[in-house]
C-alpha positions as CSV (number, residue, x, y, z in Angstrom):
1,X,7.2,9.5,55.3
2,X,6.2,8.0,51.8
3,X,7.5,5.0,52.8
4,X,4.2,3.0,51.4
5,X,3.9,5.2,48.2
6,X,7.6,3.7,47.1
7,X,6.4,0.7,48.1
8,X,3.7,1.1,45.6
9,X,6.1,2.1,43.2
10,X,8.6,0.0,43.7
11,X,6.3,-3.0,43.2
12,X,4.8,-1.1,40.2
13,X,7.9,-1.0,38.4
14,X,8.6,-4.3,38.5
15,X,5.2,-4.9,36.5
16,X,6.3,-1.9,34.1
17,X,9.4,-4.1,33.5
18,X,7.2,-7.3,33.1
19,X,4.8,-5.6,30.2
20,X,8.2,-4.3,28.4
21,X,9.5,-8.0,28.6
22,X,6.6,-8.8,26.8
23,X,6.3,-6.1,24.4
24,X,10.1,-6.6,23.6
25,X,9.6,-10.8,23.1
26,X,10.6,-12.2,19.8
27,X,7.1,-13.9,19.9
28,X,4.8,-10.7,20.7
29,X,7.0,-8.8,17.8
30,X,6.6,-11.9,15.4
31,X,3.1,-11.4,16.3
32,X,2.7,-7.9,16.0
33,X,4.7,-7.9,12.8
34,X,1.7,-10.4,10.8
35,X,-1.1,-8.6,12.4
36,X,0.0,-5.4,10.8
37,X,0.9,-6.8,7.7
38,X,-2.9,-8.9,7.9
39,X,-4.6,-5.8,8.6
40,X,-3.2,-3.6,5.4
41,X,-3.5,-6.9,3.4
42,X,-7.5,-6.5,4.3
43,X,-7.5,-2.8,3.7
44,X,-6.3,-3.1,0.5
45,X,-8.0,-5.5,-0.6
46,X,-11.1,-4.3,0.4
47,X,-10.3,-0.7,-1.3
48,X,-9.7,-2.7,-4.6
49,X,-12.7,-4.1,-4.1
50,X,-14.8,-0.6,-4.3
51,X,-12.0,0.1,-7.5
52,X,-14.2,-3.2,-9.1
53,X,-16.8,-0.3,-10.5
54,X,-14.0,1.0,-12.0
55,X,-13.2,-2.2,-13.5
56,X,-16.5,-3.1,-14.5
57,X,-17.1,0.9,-16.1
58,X,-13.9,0.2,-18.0
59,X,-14.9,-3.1,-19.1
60,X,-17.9,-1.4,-20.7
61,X,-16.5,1.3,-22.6
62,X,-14.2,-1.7,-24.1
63,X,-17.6,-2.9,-25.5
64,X,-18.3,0.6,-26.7
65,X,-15.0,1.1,-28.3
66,X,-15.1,-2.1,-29.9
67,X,-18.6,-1.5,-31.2
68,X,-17.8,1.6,-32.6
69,X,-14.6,0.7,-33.8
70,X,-16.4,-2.4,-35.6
71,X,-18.7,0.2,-37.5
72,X,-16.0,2.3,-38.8
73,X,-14.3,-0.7,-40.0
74,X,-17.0,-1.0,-42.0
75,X,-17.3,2.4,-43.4
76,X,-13.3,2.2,-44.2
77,X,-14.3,-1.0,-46.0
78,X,-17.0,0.6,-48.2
79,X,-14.7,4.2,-48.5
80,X,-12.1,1.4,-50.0
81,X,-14.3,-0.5,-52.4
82,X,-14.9,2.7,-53.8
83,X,-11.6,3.9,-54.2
84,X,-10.3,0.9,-56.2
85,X,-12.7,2.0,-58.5
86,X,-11.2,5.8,-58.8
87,X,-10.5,5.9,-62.3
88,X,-14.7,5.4,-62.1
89,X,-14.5,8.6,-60.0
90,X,-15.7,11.8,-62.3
91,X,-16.0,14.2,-59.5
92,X,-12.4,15.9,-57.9
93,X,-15.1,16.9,-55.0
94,X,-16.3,13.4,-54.7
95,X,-12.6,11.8,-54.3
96,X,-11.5,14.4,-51.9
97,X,-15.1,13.8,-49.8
98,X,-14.1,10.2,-50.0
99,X,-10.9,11.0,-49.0
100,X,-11.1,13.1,-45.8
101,X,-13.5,10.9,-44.6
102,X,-11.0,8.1,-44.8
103,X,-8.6,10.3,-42.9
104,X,-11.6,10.9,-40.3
105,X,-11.8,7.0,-39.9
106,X,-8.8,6.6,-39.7
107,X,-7.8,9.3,-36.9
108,X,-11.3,7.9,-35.0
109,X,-9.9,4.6,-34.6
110,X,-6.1,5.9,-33.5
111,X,-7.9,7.8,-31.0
112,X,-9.9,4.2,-29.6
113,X,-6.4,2.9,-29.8
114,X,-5.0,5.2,-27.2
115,X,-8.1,4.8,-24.9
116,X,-8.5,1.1,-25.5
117,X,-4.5,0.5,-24.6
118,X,-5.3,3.1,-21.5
119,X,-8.5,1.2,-20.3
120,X,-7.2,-1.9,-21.0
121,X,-4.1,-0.6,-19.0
122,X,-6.1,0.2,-15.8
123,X,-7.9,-2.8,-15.8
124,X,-4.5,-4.7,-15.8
125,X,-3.0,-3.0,-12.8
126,X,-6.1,-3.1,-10.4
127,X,-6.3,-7.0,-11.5
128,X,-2.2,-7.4,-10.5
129,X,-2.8,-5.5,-7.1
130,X,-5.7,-7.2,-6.4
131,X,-3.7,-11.0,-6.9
132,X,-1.0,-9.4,-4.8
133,X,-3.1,-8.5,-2.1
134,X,-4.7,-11.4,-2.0
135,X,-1.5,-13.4,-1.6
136,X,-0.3,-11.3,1.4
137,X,-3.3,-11.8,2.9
138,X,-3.1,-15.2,2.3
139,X,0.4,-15.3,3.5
140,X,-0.2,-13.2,6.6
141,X,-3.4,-15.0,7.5
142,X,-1.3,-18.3,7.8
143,X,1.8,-16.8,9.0
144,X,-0.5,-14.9,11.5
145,X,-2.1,-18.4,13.2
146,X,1.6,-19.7,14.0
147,X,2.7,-16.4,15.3
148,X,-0.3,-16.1,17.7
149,X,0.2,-19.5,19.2
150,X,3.3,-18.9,20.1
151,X,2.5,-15.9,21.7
152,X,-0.3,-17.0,23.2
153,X,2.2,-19.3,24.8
154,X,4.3,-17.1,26.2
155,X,1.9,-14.4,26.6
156,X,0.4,-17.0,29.4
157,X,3.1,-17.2,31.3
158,X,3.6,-13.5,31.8
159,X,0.0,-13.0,32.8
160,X,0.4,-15.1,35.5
161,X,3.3,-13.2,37.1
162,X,1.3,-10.1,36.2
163,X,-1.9,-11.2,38.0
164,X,0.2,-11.8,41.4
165,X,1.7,-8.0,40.7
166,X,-1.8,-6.4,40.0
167,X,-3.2,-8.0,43.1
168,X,-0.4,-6.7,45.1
169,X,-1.3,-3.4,43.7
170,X,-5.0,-3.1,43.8
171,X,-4.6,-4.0,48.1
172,X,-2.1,-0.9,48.8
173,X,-4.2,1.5,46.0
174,X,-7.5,2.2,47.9
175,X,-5.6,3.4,51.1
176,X,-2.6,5.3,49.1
177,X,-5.1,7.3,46.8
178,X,-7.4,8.3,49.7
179,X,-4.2,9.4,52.0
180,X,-2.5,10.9,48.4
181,X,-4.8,12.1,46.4
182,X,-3.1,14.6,44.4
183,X,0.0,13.0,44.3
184,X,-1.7,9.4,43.0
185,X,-3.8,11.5,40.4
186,X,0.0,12.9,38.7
187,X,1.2,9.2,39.8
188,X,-1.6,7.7,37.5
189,X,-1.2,10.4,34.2
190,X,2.6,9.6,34.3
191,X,2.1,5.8,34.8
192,X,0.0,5.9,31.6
193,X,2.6,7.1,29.8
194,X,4.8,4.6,31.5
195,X,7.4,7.4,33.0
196,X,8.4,5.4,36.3
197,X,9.7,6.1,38.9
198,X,7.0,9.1,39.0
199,X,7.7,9.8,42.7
200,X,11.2,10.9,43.8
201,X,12.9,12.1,46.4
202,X,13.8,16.0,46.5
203,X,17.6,16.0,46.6
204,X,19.0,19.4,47.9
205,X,17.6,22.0,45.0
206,X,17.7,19.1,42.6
207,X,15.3,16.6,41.2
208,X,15.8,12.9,42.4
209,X,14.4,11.8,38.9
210,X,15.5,13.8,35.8
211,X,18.9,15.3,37.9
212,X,17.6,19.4,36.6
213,X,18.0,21.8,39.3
214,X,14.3,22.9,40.4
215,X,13.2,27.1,40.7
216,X,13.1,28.4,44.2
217,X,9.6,28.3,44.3
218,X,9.7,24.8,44.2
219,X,12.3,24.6,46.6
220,X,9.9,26.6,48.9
221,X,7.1,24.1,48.7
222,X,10.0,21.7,50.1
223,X,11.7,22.5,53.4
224,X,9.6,20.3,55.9
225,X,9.1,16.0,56.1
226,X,6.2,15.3,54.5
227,X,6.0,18.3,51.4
228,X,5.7,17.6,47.9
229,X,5.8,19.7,44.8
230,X,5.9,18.9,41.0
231,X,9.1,19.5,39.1
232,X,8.9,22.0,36.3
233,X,11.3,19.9,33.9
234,X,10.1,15.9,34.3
235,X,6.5,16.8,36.0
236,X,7.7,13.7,38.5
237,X,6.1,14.6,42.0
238,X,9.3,15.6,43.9
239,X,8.7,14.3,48.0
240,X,10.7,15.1,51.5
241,X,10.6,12.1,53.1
């Protein structure tokens, strides 16, 4: 019994082995490796991109803050004209207006300072991260071409071995799913996630595939040719052949 399900198997294992030859190729990882890198290249780009408001808000409070500060240099200038001429000053009220409006000025622009070095600041960084991404992309892009090619190359060569085994495959499916349905439907979720062998042999309380002994109600599903049960650790489809 089972005879053609390990058959299937056993031929579907080989192709398992085939994809993880690929997978594990210096080429496919070279590959994989740049298309990463590409892809967060482009992301971050593209977010620095949207951060261009930010650039372009900043930019204008610059012109604000260089407006303003342009104006109050002024005023300072007049505040001093008149304070060279002090001893000209009759009024104690009038110096100490002139004065704390000096001070005024003068803690005004210390206060543009801060934000123009902080502006200025931001405007800086997104410009440096936006160069850098741009060079990785760059990088990646080119690096990326070459790394494709060659696994393009080899990438050839597997898919014709993998063609022969899918063929194979596809003629012994139809008639296995039809006489198995409920063991091919397990067969297929654990094949997805590429834990092969799926079907084992029952081996005297034990499971053929993860070695766990299996409850007594699975062992009761078990006693004839033919039976199959699921077993409670792996969730491999356990058979009596």
């Amino acid at each position: 019994m089972f005879e053609d399900l390990f058959k299937y198997q056993e031929k579907d294992v080989e192709l398992l082995k085939l994809e993880n030859e690929l997978k594990s190729s210096a080429e496919y990882k070279a590959y994989k490796s740049n298309y990463i890198q590409f892809m967060e290249s482009k992301k971050q780009i593209e977010k620095l991109e949207a951060d261009a408001a930010g650039i372009q808000a900043g930019q204008k409070r610059l012109d604000e803050i260089n407006a303003n500060v342009d104006k109050l240099l002024a005023s300072l200038n007049e505040i001093e004209s008149v304070l060279k001429n002090v001893d000209e000053i009759e009024d104690m009220n009038e110096l100490d207006y002139y004065q704390e409006r000096m001070q005024k000025i003068l803690d005004e622009l210390a206060t543009y300072e801060k934000e123009m070095k902080s502006v200025d600041s931001k405007i800086v960084d997104i410009n440096k991260k936006y160069a850098d991404a741009v060079k990785s992309y760059k990088e990646s892009a080119k690096a990326g071409k070459a790394a494709t090619v060659a696994y393009k190359s080899v990438q050839e060569k597997f898919s014709a071995r993998e063609s022969e085994y899918k063929t194979e495959l596809e003629g012994l499916r139809a008639e296995l799913v039809s006489k198995y349905p409920t063991i091919m439907a397990v067969y297929d979720r654990l094949r997805k996630e590429k834990k092969l062998p799926a079907v084992v042999e029952y081996n005297n309380g034990f499971c053929g595939g993860c070695g766990m002994e299996v409850s007594q109600g699975t062992v009761g599903k078990l006693k004839a040719s033919g039976e199959f049960a699921e077993c409670q650790h792996c969730y491999r489809i356990m058979v009596v052949k």
